[in-house]
KEKE-3310 file (N, C-alpha, C; in steps of 0.2 Angstrom, whole numbers, plus 5000, padded with zeros to 4 digits):
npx = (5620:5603:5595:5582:5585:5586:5593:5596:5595:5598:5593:5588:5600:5610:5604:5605:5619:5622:5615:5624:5637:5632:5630:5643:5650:5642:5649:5660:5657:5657:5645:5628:5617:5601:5588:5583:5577:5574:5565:5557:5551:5536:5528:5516:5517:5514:5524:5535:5540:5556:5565:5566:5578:5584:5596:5599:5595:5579:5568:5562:5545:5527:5524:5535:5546:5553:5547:5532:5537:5539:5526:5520:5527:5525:5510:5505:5507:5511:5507:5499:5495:5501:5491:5478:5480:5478:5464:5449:5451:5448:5442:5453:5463:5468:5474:5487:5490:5491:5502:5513:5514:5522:5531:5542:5547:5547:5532:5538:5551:5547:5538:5550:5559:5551:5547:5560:5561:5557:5550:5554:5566:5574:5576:5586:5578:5584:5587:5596:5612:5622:5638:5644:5643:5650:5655:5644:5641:5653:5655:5642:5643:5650:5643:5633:5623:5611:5610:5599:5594:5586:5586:5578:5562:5556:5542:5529:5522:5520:5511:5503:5495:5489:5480:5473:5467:5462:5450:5443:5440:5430:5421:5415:5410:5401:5393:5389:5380:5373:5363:5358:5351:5337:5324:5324:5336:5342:5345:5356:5366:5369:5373:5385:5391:5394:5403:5413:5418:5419:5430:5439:5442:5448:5461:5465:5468:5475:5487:5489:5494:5507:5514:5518:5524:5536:5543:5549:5558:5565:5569:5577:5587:5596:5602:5609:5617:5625:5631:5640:5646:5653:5663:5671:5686:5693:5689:5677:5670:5664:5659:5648:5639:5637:5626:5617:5612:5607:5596:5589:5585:5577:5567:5560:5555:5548:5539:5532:5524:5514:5509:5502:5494:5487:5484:5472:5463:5460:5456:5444:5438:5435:5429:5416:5410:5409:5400:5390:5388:5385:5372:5364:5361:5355:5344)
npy = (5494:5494:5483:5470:5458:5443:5434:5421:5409:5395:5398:5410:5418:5417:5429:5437:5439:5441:5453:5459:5459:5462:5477:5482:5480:5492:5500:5499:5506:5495:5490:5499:5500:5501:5499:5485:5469:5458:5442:5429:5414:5404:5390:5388:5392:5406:5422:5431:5447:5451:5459:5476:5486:5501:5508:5508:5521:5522:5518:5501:5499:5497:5505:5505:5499:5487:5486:5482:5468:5462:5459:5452:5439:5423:5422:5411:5407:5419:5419:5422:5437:5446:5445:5444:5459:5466:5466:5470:5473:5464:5457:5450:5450:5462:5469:5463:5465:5478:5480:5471:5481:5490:5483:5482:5469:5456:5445:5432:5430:5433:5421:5412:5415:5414:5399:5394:5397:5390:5381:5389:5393:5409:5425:5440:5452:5465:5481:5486:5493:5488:5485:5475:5456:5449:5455:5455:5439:5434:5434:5430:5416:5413:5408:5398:5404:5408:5415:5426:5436:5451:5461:5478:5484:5494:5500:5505:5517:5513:5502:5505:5517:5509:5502:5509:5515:5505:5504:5517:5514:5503:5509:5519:5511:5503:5516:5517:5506:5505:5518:5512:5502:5492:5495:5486:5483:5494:5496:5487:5488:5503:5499:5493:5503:5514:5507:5503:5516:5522:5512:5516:5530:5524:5520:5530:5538:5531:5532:5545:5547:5538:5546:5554:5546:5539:5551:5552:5542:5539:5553:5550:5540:5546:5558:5547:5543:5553:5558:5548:5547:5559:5557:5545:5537:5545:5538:5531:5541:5546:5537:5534:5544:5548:5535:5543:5553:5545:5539:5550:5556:5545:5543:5555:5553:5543:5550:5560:5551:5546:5559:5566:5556:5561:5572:5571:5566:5577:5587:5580:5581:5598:5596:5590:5600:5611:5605:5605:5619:5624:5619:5621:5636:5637:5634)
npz = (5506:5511:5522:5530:5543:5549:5561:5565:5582:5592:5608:5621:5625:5615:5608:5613:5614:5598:5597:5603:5595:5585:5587:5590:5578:5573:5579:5576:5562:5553:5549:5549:5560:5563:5567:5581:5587:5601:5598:5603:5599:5605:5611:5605:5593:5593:5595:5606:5610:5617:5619:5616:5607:5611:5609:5595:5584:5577:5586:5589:5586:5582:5566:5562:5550:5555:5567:5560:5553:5565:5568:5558:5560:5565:5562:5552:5535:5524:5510:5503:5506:5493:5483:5490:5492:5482:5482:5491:5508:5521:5537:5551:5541:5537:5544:5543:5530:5533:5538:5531:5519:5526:5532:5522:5514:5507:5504:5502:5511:5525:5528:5524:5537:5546:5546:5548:5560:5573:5587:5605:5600:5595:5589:5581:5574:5563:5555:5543:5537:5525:5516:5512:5514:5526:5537:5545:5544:5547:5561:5568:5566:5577:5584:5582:5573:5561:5548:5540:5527:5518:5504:5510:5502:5495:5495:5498:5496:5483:5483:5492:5482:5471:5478:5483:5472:5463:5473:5471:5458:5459:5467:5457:5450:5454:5456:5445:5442:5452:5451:5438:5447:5448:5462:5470:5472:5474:5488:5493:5486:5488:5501:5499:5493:5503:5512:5504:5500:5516:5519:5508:5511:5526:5520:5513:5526:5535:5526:5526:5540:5539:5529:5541:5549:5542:5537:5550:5553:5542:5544:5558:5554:5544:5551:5561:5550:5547:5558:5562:5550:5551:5563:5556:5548:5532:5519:5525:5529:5518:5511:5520:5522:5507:5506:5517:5507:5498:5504:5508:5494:5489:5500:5495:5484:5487:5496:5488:5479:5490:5494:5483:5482:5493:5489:5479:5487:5494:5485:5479:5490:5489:5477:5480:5491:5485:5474:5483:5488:5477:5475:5485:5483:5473:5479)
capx = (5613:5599:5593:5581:5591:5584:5600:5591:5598:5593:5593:5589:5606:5614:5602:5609:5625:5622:5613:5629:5639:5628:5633:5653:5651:5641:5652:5665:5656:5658:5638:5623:5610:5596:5584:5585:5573:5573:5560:5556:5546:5535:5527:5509:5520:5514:5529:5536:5546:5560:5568:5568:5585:5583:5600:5598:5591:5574:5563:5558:5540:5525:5524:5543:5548:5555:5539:5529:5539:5537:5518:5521:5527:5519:5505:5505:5509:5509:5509:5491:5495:5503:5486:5475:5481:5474:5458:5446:5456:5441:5445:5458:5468:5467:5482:5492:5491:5495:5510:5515:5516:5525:5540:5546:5550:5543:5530:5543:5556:5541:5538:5556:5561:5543:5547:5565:5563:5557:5548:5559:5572:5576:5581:5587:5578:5588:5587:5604:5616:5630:5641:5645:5641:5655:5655:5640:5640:5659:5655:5638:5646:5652:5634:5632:5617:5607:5607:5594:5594:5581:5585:5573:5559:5553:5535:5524:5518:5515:5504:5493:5493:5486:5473:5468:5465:5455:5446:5441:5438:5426:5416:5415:5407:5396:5390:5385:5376:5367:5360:5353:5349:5328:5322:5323:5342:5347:5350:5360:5372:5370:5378:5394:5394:5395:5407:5419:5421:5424:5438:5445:5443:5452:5465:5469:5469:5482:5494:5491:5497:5512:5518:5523:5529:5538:5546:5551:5561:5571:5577:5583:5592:5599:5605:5613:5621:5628:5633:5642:5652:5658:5669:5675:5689:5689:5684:5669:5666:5661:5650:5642:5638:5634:5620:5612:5610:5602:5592:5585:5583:5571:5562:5556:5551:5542:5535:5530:5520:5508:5506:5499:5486:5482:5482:5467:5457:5457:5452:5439:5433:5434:5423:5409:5410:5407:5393:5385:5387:5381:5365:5361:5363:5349:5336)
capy = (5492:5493:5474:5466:5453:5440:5430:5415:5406:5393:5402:5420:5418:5417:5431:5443:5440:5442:5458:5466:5460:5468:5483:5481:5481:5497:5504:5501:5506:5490:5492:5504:5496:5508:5497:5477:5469:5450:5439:5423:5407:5402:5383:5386:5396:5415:5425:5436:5452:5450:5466:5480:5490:5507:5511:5514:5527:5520:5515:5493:5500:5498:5509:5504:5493:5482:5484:5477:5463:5461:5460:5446:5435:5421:5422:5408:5410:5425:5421:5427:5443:5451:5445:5449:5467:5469:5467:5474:5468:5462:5454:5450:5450:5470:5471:5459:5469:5484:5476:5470:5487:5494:5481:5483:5464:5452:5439:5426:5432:5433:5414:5407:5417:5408:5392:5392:5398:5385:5386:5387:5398:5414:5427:5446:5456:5471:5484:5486:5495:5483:5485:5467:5451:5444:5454:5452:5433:5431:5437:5426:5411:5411:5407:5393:5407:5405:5423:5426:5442:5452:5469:5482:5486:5503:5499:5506:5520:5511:5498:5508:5520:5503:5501:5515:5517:5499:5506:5521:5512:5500:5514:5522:5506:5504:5521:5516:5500:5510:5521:5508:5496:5491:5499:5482:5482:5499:5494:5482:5491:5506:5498:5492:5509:5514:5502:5506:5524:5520:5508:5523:5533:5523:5519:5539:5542:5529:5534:5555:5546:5535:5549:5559:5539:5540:5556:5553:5537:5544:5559:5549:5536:5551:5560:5542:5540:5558:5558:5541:5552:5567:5550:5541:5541:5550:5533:5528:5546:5545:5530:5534:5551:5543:5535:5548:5558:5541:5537:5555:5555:5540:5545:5561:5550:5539:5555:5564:5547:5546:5567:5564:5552:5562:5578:5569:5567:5585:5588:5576:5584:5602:5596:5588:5607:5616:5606:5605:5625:5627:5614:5625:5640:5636:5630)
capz = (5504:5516:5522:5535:5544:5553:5564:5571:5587:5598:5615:5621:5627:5611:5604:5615:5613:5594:5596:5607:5590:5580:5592:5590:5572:5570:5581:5570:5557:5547:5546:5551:5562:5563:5573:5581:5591:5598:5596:5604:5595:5607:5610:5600:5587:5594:5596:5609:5611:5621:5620:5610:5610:5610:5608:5590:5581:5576:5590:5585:5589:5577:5561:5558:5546:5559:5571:5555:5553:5569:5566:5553:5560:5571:5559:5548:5526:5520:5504:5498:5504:5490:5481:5494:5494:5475:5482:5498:5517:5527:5545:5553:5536:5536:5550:5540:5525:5533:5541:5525:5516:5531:5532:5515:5514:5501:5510:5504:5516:5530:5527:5526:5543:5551:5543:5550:5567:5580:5594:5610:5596:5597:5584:5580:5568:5562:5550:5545:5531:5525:5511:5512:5521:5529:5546:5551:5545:5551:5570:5569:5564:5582:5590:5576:5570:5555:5545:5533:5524:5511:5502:5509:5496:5495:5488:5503:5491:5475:5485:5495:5478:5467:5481:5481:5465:5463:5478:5469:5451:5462:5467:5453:5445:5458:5456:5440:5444:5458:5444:5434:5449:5451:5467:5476:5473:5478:5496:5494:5483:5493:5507:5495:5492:5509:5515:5499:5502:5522:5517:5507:5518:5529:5517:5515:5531:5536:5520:5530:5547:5536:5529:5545:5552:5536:5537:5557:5554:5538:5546:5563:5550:5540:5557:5562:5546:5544:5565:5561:5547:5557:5567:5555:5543:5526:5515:5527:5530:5511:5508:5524:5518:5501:5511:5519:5501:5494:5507:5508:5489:5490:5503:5492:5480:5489:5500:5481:5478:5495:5493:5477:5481:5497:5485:5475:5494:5494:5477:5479:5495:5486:5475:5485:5493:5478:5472:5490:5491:5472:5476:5492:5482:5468:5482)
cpx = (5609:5595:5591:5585:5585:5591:5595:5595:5595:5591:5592:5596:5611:5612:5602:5616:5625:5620:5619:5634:5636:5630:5638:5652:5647:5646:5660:5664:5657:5648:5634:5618:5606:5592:5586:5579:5575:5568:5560:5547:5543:5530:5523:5512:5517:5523:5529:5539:5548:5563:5569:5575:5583:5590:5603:5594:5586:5571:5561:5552:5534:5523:5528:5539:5547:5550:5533:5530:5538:5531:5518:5521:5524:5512:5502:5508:5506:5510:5504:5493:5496:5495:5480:5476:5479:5467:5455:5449:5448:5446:5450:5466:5471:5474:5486:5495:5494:5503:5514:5519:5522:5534:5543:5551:5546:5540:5532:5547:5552:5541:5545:5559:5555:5545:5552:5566:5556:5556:5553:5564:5573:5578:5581:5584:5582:5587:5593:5604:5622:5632:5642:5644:5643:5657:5652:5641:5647:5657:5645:5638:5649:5647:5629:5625:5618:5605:5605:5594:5587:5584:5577:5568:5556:5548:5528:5520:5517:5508:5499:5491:5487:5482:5470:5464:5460:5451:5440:5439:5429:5418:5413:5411:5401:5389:5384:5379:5371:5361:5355:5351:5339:5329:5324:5330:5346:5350:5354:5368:5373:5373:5385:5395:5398:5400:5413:5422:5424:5430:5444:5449:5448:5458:5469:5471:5474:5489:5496:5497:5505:5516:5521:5528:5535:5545:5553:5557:5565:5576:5580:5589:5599:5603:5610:5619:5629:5634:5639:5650:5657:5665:5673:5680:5689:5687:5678:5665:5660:5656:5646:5637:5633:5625:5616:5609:5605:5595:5584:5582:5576:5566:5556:5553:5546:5535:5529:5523:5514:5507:5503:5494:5484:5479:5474:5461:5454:5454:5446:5435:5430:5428:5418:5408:5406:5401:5387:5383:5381:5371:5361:5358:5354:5343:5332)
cpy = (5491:5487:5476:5460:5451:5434:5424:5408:5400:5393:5407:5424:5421:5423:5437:5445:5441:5449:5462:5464:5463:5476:5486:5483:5488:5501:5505:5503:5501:5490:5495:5499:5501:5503:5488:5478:5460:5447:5430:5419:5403:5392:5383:5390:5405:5417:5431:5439:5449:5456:5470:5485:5498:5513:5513:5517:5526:5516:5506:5495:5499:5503:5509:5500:5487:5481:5481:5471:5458:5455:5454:5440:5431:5418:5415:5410:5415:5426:5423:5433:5449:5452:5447:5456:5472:5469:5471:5468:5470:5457:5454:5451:5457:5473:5468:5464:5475:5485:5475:5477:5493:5490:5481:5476:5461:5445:5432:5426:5431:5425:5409:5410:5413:5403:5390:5394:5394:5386:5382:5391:5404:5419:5436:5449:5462:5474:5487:5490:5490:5484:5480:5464:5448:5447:5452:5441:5430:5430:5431:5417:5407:5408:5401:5395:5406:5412:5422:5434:5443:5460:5474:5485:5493:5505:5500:5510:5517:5508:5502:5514:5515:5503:5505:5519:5513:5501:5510:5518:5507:5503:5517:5515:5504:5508:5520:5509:5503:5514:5516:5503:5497:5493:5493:5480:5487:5500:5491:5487:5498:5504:5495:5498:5514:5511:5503:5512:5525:5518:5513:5527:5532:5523:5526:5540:5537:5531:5542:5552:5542:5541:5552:5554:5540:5544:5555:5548:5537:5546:5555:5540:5542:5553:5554:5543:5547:5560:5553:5544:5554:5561:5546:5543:5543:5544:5530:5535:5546:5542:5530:5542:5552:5540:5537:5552:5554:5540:5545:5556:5550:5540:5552:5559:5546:5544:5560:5559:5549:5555:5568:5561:5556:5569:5577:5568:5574:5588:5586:5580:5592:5601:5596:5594:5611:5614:5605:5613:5625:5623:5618:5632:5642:5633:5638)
cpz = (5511:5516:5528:5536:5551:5554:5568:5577:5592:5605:5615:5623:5622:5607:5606:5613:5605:5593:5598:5601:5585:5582:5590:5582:5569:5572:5578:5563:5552:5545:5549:5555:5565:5567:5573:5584:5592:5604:5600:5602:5601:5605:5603:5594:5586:5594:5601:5610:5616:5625:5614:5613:5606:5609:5600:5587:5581:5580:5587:5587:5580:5573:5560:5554:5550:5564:5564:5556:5558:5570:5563:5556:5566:5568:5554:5540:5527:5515:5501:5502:5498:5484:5483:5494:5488:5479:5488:5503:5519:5532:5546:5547:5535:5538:5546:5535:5526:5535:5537:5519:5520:5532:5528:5513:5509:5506:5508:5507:5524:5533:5530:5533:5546:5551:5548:5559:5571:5584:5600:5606:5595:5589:5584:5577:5568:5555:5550:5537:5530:5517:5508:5518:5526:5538:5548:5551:5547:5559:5572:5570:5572:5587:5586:5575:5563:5552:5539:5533:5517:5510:5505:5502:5499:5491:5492:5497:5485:5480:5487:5487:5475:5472:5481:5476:5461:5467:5473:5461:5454:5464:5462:5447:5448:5458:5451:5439:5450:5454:5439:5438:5448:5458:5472:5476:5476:5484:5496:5490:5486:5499:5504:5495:5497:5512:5509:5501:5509:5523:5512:5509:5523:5527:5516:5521:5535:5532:5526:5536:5546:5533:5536:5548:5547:5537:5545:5557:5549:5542:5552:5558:5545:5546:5560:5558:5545:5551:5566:5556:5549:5563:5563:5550:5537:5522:5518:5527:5523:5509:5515:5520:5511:5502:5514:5512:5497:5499:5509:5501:5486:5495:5501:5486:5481:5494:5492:5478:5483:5495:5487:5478:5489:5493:5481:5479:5493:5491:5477:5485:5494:5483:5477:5487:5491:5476:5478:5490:5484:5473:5479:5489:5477:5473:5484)
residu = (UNK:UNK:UNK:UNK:UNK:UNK:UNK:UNK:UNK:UNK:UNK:UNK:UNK:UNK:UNK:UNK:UNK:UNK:UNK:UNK:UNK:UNK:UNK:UNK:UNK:UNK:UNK:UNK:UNK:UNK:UNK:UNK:UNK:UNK:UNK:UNK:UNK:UNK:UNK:UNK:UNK:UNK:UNK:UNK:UNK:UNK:UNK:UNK:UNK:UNK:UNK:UNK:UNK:UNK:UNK:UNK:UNK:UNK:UNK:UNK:UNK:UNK:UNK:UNK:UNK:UNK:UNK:UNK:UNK:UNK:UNK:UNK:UNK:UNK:UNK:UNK:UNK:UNK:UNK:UNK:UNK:UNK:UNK:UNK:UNK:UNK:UNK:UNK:UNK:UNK:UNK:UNK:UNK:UNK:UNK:UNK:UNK:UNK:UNK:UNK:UNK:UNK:UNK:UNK:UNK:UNK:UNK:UNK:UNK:UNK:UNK:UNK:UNK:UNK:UNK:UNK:UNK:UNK:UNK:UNK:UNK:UNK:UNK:UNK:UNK:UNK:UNK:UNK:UNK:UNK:UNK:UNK:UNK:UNK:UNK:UNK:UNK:UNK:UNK:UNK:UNK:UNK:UNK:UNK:UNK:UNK:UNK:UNK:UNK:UNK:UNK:UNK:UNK:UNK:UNK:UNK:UNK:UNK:UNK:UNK:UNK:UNK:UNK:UNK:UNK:UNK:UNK:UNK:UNK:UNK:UNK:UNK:UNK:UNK:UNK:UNK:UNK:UNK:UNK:UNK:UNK:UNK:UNK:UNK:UNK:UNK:UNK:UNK:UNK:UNK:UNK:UNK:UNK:UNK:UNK:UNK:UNK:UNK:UNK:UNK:UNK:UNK:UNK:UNK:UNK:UNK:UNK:UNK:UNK:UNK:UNK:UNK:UNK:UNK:UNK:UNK:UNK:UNK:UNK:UNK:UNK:UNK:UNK:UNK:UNK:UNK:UNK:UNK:UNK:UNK:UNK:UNK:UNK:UNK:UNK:UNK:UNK:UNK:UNK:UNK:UNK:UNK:UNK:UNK:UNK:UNK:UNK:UNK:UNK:UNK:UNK:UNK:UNK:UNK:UNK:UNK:UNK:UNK:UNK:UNK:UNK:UNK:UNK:UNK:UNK:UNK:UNK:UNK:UNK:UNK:UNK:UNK:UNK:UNK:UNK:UNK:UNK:UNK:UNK:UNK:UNK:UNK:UNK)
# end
């Protein structure tokens, strides 16, 4: 099962030496770690990278999972996001949200990893594969670290779909209150209307640049996972193996969603087209 893991320590000391366990253990194959990164809790409760380790597959950079997460944390609750992200991201909350849709964590997981890491204390993120919990929480046990765990969710595309879709119903409701506004209201709504469509717009045009993120961070998990096979013996070869086929499976589902609502951009832009050319055509 694919899990974000937060290991938390009280020294940078300890949070290395937890990452080169993390290491030892992919290397044996007891679990996959596709990306780490650690993290220090400063005084005023900012946070700052320490080290991204680039020796696996997935870059810790932003537009990961784990470069999200990243992003989270530091920030205060995030527990009005999930409610926040039904309606329009205005200011600074906009990055939040998209950080949110991108670590594939639930913003209770966000919280309790905040809540419990200490400024002056140190910790691992990791996006890992584990059958079971006992290696990694064995070999941590020795650094008297604190491992918190969440299943990865795989709910980037529903969300940005449902906003996208309350985007688009808000407009369309708009449209119609624009229509029957009095003269002395049409500006005002006029500029909701404007500022909706921009927001959409934007909203499409992050999912275009998510998918190819998307696609880029699959295939070098997939190539790990399949690379990690061709090594090992014939029962791990299998359940790694196993893993690449699910992992690829899911990714076409989740890829079948965010093409589908950019498919309805185009559509949408086709038309406008059409009735531009036909309008031009009758003058």
């Amino acid at each position: 099962m694919e899990r974000m893991l937060a290991i938390i320590v009280d020294n940078e000391t300890k949070a290395y030496e937890a990452l080169r366990a993390l290491k030892q253990l992919d290397e044996e194959s007891s679990i996959t770690v596709y990306s780490a990164v650690v993290i220090e809790k400063n005084a005023d409760g900012t946070i700052t990278e320490k080290r991204h380790d680039h020796e696996f597959p997935v870059r810790a950079v932003a537009g990961t999972a784990i470069g999200a997460i990243v992003g989270l944390f530091g920030g205060g609750s995030l527990g009005m996001v999930g409610g926040a992200a039904a309606g329009g991201m205005a200011g600074g909350l906009a990055g939040s949200i998209a950080d949110f849709y991108r670590a594939e964590v639930s913003a209770e997981f966000v919280d309790e990893v905040n809540n419990a890491l200490k400024p002056g204390h140190s910790t691992v993120i990791a996006d890992v594969d584990e059958d079971w919990v006992t290696p990694v929480d064995t070999q941590m046990e020795a650094f008297g670290a604190s491992v918190m765990r969440t299943p990865k969710q795989d709910f980037e595309a529903d969300q940005r779909a449902k906003h996208v879709a309350k985007l688009r119903a808000e407009i369309e409701q708009t449209k119609v209150e624009l229509g029957r506004a009095r003269a002395d209201r049409k500006a005002r709504l006029q500029d909701r209307m404007d500022k909706l469509k921009a927001e959409l717009q934007a909203q499409l045009d992050q999912a275009s640049k998510r998918a190819k993120q998307i696609k880029t961070e699959t295939d070098a998990k997939v190539r790990a996972l399949e690379q990690k096979a061709e090594k090992s013996r014939a029962d791990i070869k299998a359940s790694l193996k196993a893993r690449a086929k699910r992992m690829r499976k899911e990714y076409e589902q989740s890829d079948a969603k965010l093409r589908h609502m950019l498919a309805e951009r185009l559509r949408g832009a086709a038309a406008r087209l059409e009735k531009k050319q036909r309008h031009a055509a009758h003058r």
